[in-house]
C-alpha positions as CSV (number, residue, x, y, z in Angstrom):
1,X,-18.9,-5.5,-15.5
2,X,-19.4,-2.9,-12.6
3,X,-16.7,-1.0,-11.5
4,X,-16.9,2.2,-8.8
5,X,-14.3,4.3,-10.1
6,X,-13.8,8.8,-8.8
7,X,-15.4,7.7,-5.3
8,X,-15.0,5.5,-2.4
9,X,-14.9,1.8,-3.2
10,X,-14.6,0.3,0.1
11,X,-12.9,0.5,4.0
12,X,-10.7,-2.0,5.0
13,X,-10.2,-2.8,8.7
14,X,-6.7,-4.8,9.9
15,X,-7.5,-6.9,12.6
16,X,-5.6,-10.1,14.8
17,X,-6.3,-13.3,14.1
18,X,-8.1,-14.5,16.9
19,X,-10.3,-11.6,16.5
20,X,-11.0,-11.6,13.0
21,X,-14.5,-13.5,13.0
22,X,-15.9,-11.9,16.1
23,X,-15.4,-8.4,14.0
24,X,-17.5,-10.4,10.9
25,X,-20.4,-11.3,12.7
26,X,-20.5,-8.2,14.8
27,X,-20.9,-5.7,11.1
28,X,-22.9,-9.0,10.2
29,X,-25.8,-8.5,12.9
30,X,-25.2,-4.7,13.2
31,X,-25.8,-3.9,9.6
32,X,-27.7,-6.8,8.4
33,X,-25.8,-8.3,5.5
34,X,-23.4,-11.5,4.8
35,X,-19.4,-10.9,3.7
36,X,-19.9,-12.5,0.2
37,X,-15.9,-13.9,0.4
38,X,-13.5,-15.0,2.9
39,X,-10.2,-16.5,1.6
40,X,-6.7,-16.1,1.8
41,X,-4.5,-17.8,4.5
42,X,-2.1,-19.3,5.7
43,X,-0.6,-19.6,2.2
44,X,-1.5,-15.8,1.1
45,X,-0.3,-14.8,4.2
46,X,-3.8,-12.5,4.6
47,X,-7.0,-13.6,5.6
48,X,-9.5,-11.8,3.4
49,X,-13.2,-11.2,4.6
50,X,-15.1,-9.2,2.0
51,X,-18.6,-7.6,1.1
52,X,-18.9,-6.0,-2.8
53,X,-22.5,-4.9,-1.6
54,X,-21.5,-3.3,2.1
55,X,-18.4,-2.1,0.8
56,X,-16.4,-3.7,3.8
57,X,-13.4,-5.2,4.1
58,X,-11.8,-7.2,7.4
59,X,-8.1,-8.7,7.3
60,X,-6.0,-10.7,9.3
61,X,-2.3,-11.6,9.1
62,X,-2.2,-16.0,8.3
63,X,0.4,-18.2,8.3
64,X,4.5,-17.9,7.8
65,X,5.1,-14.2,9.3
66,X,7.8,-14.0,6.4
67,X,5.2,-13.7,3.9
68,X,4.9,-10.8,2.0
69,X,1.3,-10.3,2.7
70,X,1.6,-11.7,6.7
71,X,4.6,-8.8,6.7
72,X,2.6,-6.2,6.1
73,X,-0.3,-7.3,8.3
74,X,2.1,-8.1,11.0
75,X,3.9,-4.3,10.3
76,X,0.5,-2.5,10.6
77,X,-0.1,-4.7,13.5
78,X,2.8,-4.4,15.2
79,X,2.6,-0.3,14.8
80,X,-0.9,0.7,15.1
81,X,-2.9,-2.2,16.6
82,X,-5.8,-3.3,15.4
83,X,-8.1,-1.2,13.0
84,X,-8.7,1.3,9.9
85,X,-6.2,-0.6,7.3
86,X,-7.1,1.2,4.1
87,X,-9.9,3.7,2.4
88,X,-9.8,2.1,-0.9
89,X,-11.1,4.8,-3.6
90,X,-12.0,3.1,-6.8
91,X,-9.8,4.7,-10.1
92,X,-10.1,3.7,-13.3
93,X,-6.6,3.3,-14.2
94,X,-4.3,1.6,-10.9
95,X,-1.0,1.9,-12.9
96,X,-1.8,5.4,-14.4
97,X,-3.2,6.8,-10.7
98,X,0.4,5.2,-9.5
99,X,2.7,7.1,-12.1
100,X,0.3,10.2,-11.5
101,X,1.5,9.6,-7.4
102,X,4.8,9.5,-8.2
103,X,4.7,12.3,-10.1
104,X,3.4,14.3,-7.0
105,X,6.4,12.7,-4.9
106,X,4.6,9.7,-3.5
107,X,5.8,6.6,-3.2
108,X,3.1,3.8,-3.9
109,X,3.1,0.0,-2.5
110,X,4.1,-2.6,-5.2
111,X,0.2,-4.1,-6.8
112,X,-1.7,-6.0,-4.4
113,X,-4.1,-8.4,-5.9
114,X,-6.8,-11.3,-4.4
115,X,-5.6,-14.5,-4.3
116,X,-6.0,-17.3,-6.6
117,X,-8.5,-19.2,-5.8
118,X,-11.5,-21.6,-7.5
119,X,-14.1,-20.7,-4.4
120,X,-17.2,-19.3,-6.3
121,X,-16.7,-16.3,-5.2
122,X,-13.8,-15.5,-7.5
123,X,-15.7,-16.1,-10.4
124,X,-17.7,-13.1,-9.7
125,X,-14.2,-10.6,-9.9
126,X,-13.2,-10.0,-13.2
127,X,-9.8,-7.9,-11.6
128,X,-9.0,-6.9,-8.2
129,X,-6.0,-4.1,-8.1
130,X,-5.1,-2.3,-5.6
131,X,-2.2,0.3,-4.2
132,X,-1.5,1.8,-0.9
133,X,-0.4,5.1,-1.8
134,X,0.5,6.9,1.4
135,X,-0.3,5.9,5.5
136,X,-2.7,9.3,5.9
137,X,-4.5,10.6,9.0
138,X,-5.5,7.0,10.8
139,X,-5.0,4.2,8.2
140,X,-3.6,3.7,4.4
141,X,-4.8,6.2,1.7
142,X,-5.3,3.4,-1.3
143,X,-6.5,3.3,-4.7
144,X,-8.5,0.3,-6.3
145,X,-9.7,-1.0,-9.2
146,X,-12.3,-3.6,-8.8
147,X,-14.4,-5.1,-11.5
148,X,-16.9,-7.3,-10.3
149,X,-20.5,-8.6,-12.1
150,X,-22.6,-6.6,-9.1
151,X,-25.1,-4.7,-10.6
């Protein structure tokens, strides 16, 4: 099971709504590839449009904006407008990165993790962790661990 751990896993761009697949196809044509998953909603309160090969990421707030997912999409929203939501560098350990954080003096988000789901696509991520660790320079300084069966 592949996992990219001590380097850059993937970006992740936060995005409205109504804009969200116009920003899919445009990195679709532009770097000629296909987002391998898009799930989420209105239920997950965050539309999730991925790509383990391109390393991309594009996300949208969905449904109830009480949600705790549509809450934090909505927040970023509401304070930055649209664009970089999170470099995600890939770690080994998400709970052990978090304590090492804390131990610095940062103050980590709670686990965020895909949604449940029995699209194809899930079958293909074995785990999917991740932690915002600090909002740094332009977007969210996050850690990941991502196990997928990409080669």
């Amino acid at each position: 099971m592949p996992q990219i751990t001590d380097r850059l896993d993937h970006v992740a761009w936060m995005c409205l709504p109504e804009n969200h697949d116009a920003y899919v196809d445009k990195l679709e044509k532009l770097f000629k590839f296909k987002f391998e998953a898009d799930d989420g909603g209105p239920d997950f309160g965050l539309r999730i449009t991925w790509s383990w090969t391109a390393g991309l990421e594009v996300l949208s707030p969905a449904g109830d904006r009480d949600l705790p997912h549509a809450k934090m999409a909505w927040d970023f929203l509401d304070k930055r407008g649209e664009g970089l939501f999170a470099v995600v560098f890939g770690v080994k350990d998400v709970e052990g990165t978090i304590e090492h954080a804390r131990s610095l003096g940062y103050e980590p988000s709670g686990l965020l993790a895909l949604p449940e789901t029995d699209k194809p696509w899930r079958k293909r991520v074995q785990d999917c962790t991740e932690s915002v660790i600090e909002h740094w320079l332009d977007g969210n300084l996050a850690i990941g661990s991502i196990i997928t069966d990409e080669q």
